[in-house]
C-alpha distance (Angstrom), angle and dihedral (degrees) to the residues before:
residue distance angle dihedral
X1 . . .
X2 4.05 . .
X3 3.89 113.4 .
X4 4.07 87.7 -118.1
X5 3.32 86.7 74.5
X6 3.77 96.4 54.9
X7 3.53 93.0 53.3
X8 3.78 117.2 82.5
X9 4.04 123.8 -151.8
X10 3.84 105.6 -146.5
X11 3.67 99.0 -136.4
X12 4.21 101.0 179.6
X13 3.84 97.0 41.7
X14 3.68 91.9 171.8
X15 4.14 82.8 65.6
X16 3.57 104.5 51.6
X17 3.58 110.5 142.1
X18 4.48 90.5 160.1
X19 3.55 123.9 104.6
X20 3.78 128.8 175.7
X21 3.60 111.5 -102.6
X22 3.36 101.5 -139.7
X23 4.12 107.4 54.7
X24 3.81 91.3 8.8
X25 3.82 96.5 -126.9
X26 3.72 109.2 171.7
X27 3.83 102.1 174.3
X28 4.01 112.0 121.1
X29 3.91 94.6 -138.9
X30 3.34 88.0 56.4
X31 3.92 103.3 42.9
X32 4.08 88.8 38.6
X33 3.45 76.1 127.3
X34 4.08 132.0 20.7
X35 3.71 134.3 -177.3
X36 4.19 124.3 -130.6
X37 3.71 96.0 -132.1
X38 4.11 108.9 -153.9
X39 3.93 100.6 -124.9
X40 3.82 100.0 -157.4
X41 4.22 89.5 26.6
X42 4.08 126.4 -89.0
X43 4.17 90.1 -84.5
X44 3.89 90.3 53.1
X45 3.71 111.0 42.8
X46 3.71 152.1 0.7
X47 3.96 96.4 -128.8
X48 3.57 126.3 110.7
X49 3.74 138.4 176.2
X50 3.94 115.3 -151.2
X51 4.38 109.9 -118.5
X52 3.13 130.3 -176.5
X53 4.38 114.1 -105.9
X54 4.14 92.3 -101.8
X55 4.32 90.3 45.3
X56 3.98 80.0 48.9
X57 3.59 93.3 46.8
X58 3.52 97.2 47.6
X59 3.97 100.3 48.7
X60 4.04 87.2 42.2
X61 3.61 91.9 52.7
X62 4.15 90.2 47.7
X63 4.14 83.8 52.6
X64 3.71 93.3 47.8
X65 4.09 84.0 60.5
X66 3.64 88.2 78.3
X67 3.88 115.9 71.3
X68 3.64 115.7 -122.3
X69 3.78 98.1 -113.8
X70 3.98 85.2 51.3
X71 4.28 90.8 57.1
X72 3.78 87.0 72.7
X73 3.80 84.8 89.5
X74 3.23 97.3 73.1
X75 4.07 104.9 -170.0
X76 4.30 95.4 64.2
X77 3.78 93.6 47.2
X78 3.96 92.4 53.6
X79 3.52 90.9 45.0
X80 3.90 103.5 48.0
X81 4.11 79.5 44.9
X82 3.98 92.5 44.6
X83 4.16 86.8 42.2
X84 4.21 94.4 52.5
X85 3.30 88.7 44.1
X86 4.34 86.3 54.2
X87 3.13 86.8 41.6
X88 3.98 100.5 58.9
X89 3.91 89.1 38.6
X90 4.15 91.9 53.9
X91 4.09 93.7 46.5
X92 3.82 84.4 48.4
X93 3.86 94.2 51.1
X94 4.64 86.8 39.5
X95 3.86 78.3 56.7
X96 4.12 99.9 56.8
X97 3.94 90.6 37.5
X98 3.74 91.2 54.6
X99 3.96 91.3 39.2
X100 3.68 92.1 50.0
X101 3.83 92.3 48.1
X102 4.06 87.8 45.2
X103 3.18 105.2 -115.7
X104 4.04 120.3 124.9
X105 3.84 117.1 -121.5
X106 3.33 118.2 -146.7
């Protein structure tokens, strides 16, 4: 499947209701266009979760740390991708708690 057709043009942005899941953006300049991110990889599973191009870019570029020829074991590439994507959800949730309790997070 081409990468066009993974990208999504938000045609009504008044009527955005999508956010990415990972960092919860919501603003429609930003998510103009959003990614369906493969949870369990392409060669595993149909399911996707919609993120935001630098959520996308950061999981992809923890995937791309594994060779290849290493990927054939399947069960450490899904978890380093399953674990970035953790990883980007729990700094996003450290952020609000902080916020909410008024201190800045840096």
């Amino acid at each position: 499947m081409k990468k066009q057709d993974f990208a999504l043009s938000i045609s009504n942005k008044k009527e955005i209701k999508e956010m990415c899941f990972g960092c919860g953006e919501d603003d429609y300049r930003i998510l103009s266009k959003f990614e369906k991110h493969h949870i369990f990889s392409k060669s595993n599973s149909d399911e996707t979760i919609l993120l935001c191009l630098n959520c996308h870019g950061k999981i992809t570029s923890k995937q791309n740390s594994i060779s290849p020829h290493k990927r054939k074991n399947k069960i450490p590439f899904l978890l380093l991708s399953q674990g970035e994507l953790l990883k980007i959800i729990g700094e996003n949730q450290i952020k609000i708690a902080l916020k909410e309790n008024g201190k800045d997070f840096s």
